[in-house]
DOFIBA-360320 format. One record per residue (C-alpha): x, y, z; residue number from 1. Coordinates in Angstrom, 1 decimal. Each point is the difference from the previous one (the first is absolute). Example, Ala and Ser with C-alpha at 12.3 -4.5 7.8 and 13.67 -1.06 7.14 Angstrom:
// residues 2
@X = 12.3 | Y = -4.5 | Z = 7.8 | num = 1
@X = 1.4 | Y = 3.4 | Z = -0.7 | num = 2
// end
This chain:
// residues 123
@X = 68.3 | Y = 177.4 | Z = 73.1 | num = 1
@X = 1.2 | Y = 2.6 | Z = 2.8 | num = 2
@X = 2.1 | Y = -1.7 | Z = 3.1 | num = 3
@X = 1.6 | Y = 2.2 | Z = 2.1 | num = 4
@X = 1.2 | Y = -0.4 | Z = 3.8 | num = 5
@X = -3.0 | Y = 2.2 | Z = 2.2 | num = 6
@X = 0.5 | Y = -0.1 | Z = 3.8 | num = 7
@X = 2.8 | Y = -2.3 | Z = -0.2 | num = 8
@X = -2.1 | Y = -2.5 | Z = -1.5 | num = 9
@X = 0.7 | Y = -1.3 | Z = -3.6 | num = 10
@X = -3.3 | Y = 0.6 | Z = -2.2 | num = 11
@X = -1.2 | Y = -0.6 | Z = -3.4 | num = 12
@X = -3.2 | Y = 0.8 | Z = -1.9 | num = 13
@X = -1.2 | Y = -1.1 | Z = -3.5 | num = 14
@X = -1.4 | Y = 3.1 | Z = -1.9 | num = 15
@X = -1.6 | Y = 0.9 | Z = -3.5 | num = 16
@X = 1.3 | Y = 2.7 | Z = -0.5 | num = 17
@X = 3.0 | Y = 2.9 | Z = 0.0 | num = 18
@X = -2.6 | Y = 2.0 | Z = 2.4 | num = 19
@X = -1.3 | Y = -2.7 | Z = 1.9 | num = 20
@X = 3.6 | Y = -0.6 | Z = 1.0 | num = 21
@X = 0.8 | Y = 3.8 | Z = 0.4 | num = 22
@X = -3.3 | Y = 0.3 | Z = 2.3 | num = 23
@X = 1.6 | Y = -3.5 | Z = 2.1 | num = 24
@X = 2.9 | Y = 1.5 | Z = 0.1 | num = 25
@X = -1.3 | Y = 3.9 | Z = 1.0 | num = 26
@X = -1.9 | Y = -2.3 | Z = 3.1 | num = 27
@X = 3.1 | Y = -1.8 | Z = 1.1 | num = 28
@X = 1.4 | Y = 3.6 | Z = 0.4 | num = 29
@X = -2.6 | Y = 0.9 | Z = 1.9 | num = 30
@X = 0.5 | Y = -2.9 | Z = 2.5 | num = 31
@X = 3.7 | Y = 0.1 | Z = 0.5 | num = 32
@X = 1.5 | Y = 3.4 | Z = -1.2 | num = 33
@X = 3.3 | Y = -2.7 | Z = -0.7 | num = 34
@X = -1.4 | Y = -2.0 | Z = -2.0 | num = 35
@X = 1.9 | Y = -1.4 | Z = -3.2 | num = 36
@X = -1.5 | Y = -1.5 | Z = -3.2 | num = 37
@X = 0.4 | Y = -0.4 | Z = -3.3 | num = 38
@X = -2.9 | Y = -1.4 | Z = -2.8 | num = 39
@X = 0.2 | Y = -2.0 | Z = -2.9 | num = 40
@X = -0.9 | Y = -2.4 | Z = -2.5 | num = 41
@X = 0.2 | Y = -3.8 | Z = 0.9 | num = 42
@X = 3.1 | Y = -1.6 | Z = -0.8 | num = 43
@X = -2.5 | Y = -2.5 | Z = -1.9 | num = 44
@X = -1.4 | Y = 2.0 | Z = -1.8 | num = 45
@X = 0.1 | Y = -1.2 | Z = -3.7 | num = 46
@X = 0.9 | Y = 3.1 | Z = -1.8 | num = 47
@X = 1.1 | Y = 3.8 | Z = 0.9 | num = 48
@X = -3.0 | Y = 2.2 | Z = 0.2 | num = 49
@X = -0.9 | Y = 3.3 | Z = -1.4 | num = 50
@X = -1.4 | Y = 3.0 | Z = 2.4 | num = 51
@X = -1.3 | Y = 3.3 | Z = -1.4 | num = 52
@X = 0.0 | Y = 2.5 | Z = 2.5 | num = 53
@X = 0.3 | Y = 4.1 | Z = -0.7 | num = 54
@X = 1.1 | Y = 2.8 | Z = 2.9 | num = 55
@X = -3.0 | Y = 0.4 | Z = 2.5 | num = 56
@X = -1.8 | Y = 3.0 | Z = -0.2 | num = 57
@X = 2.2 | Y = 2.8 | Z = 1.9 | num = 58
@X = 3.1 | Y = -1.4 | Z = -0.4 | num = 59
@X = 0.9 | Y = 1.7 | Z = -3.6 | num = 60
@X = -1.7 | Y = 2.0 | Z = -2.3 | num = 61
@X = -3.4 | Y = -0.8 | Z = -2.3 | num = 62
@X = 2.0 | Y = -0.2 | Z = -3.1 | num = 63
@X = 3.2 | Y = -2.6 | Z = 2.0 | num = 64
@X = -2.5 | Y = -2.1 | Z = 1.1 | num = 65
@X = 0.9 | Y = -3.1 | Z = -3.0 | num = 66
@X = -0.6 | Y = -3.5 | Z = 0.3 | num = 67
@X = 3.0 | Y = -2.0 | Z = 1.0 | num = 68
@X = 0.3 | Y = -3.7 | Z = -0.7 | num = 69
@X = 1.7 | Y = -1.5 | Z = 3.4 | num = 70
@X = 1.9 | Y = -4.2 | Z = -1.5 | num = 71
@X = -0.2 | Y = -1.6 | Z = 3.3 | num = 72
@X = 1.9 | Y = -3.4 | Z = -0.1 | num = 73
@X = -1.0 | Y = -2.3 | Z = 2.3 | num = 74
@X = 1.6 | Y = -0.4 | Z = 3.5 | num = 75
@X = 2.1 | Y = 2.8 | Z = -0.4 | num = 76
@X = -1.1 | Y = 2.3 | Z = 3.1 | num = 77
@X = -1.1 | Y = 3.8 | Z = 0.0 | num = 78
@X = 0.8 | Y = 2.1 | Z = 2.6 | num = 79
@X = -0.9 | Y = 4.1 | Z = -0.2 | num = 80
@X = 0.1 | Y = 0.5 | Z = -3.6 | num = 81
@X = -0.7 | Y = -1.8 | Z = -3.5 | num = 82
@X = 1.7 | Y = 1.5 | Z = -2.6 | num = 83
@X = -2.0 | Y = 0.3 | Z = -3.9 | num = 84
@X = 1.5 | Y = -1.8 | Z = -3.7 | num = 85
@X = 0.5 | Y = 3.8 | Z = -0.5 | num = 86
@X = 2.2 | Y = 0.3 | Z = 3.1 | num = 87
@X = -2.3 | Y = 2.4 | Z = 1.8 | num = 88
@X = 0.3 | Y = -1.2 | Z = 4.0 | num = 89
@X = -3.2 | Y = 0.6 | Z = 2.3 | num = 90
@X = -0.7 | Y = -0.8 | Z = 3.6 | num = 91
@X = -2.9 | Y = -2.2 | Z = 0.4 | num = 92
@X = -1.7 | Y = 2.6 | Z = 1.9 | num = 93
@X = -0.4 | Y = 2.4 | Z = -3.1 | num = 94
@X = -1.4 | Y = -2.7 | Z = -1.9 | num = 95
@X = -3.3 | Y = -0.6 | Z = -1.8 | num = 96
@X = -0.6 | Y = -3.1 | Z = -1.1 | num = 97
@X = -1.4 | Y = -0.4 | Z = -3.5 | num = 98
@X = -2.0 | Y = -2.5 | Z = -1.7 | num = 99
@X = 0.7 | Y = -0.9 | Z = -3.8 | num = 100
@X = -0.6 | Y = 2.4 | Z = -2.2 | num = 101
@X = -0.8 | Y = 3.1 | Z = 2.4 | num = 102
@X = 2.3 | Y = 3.4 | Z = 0.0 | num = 103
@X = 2.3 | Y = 1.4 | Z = -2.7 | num = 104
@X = 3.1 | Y = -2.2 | Z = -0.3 | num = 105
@X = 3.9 | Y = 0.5 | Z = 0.2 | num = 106
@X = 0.7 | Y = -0.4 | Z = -3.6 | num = 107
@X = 4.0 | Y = -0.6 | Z = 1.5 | num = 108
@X = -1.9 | Y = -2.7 | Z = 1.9 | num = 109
@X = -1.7 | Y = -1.3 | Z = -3.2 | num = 110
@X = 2.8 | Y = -0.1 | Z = -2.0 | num = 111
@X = 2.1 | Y = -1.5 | Z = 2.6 | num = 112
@X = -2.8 | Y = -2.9 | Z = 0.9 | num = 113
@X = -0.3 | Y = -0.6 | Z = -3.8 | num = 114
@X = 3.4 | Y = -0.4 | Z = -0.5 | num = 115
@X = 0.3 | Y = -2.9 | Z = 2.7 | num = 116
@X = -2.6 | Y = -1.9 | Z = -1.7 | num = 117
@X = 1.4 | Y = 0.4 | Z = -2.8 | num = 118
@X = 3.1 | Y = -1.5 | Z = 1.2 | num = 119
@X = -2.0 | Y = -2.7 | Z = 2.0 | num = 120
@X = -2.0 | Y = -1.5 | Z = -3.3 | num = 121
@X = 3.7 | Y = -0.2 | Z = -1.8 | num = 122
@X = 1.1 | Y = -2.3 | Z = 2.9 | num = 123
// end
């Protein structure tokens, strides 16, 4: 989801994805230079969701350029940043959005998300 207030009017649009709501978001700015927003994961939502996403192209070099894993709980809201198991913070904008299994992975991100789980199936 991605609500925001855009020419004084309250809005909210459902979206699929981290860059669908990035590109929603990047078009309210467009409209009303004072816009504000944030995105997130509905509050009923059964379960926190995993993201992979790595620095876009540009934004570090070749050999920085890992695959974070991004725990997004539900209905807590994201604003300008998400910030990686590893502890690695990115602006959405310098994001690339990965599907499972694509890039070279954060092992801190590994070991962090396999420690969680861990923990979870001890519960």
């Amino acid at each position: 989801m991605v609500v925001g207030r855009i020419d004084g009017h309250e809005k909210a649009v459902g979206v699929a994805t981290p860059a669908e709501a990035l590109a929603q978001m990047l078009d309210w700015l467009r409209t009303d230079a004072n816009a504000a927003f944030v995105w997130y994961l509905r509050e009923d939502w059964p379960e926190p969701v995993t993201l992979i996403g790595r620095p876009a192209s540009g934004v570090v070099g070749e050999t920085r350029r890992s695959a974070h894993l991004f725990h997004v709980r539900p209905g807590v809201a994201l604003h300008g940043s998400i910030t990686a198991r590893c502890g690695t913070e990115l602006s959405l904008t310098d994001i690339e959005w990965l599907r499972l299994g694509a890039g070279m992975p954060c092992e801190c991100c590994l070991v962090t998300g396999a420690r969680h789980e861990l923990g979870r199936m001890g519960r």
